[in-house]
C-alpha positions as CSV (number, residue, x, y, z in Angstrom):
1,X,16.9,1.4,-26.0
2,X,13.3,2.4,-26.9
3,X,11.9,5.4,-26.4
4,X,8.2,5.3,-26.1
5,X,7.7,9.3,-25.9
6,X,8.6,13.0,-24.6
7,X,7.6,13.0,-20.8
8,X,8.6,16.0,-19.7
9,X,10.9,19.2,-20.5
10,X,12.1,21.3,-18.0
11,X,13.2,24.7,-17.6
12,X,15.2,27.1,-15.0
13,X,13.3,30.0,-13.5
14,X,14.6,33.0,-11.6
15,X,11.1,33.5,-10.0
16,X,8.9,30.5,-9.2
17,X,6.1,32.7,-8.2
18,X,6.4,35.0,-11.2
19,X,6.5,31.9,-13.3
20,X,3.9,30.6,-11.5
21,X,1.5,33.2,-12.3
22,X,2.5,33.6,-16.5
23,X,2.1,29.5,-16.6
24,X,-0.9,29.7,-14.9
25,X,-3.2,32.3,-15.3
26,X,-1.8,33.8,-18.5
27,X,-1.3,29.7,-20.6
28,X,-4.0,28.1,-18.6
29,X,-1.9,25.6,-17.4
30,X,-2.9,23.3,-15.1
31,X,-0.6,22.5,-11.4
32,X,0.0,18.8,-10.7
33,X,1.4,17.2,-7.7
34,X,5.4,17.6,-7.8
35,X,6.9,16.1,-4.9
36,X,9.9,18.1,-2.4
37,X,13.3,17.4,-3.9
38,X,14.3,20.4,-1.5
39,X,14.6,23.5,-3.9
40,X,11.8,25.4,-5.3
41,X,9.5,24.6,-8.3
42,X,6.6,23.7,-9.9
43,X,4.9,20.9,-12.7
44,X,2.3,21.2,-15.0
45,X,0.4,18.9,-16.9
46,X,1.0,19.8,-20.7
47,X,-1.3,16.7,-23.6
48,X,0.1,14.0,-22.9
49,X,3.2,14.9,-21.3
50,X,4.5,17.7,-18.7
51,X,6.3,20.8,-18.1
52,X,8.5,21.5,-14.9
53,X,9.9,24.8,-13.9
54,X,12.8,24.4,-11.2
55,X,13.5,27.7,-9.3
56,X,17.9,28.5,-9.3
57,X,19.8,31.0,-10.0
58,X,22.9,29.2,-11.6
59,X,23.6,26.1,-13.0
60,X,25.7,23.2,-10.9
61,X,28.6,21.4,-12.8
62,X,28.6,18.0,-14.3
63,X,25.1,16.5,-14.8
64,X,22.3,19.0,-12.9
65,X,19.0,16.9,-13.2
66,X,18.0,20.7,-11.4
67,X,18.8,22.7,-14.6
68,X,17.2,22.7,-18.3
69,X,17.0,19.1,-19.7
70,X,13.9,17.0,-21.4
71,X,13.1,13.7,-20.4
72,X,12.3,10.8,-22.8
73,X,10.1,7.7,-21.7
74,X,11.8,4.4,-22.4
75,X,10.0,1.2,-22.5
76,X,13.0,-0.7,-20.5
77,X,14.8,1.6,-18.1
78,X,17.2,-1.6,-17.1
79,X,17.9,-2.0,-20.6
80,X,18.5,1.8,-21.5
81,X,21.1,1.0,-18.1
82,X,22.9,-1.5,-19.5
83,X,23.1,0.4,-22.7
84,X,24.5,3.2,-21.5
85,X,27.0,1.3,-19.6
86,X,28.0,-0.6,-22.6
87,X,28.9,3.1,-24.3
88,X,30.9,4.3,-21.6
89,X,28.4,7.6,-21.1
90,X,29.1,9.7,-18.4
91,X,25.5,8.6,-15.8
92,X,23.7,10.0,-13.2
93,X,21.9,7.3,-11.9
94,X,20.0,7.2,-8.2
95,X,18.7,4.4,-9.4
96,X,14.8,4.5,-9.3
97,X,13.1,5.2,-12.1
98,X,15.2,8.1,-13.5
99,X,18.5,8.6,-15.1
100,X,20.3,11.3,-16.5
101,X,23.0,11.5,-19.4
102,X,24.6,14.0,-21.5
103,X,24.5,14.4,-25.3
104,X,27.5,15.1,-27.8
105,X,27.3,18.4,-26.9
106,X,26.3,19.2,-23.4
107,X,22.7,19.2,-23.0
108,X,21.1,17.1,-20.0
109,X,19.0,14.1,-20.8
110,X,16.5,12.3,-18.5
111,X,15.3,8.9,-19.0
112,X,12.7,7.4,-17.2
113,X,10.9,4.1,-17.1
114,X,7.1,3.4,-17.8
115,X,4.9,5.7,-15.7
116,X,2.6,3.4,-13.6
């Protein structure tokens, strides 16, 4: 697997509005097209890479693509796939162009194929 760079990290919020309105008016952020995945949030465009806020008030149990995680760019997604399969890692995997796994110790990680 190669990792090409950080894409995104994102974070849970209680208030998307609230959130909303420190991100943007207080950091200057700027909003970018996020598309519905049903529950409440919001993307910014960060450099080179991005920051998401997802609206919930509690976290779901095995791998939550909808809570805190960071998401790596890898130059082969397939490859990463095959990789991961190969370890024996626990995968969430919709297959598109997004995956998520789970490090030693818990944490969410997204992978995600080149952005075209």
């Amino acid at each position: 697997m190669r990792p090409v760079q950080l894409h995104h990290t994102s974070i849970r919020v209680a208030d998307i509005a609230r959130s909303r309105a420190f991100y943007e008016r207080f950091l200057g952020l700027t909003n970018i097209e996020r598309p519905n995945f049903g529950f409440p949030g919001n993307w910014y465009a960060l450099g080179a890479g991005q920051l998401h806020l997802i609206e919930a008030q509690s976290m779901g149990s095995g791998i939550d693509p909808s809570g805190p995680h960071f998401a790596i760019e890898v130059v082969d997604l397939d490859a990463a796939r095959r990789d991961i399969a190969a370890a024996g890692l626990e995968v969430l995997d919709p297959g598109g162009n997004q995956l998520w796994i789970r490090d030693p110790d818990g944490y969410t990680v997204e992978l995600t194929g080149p952005q075209r």
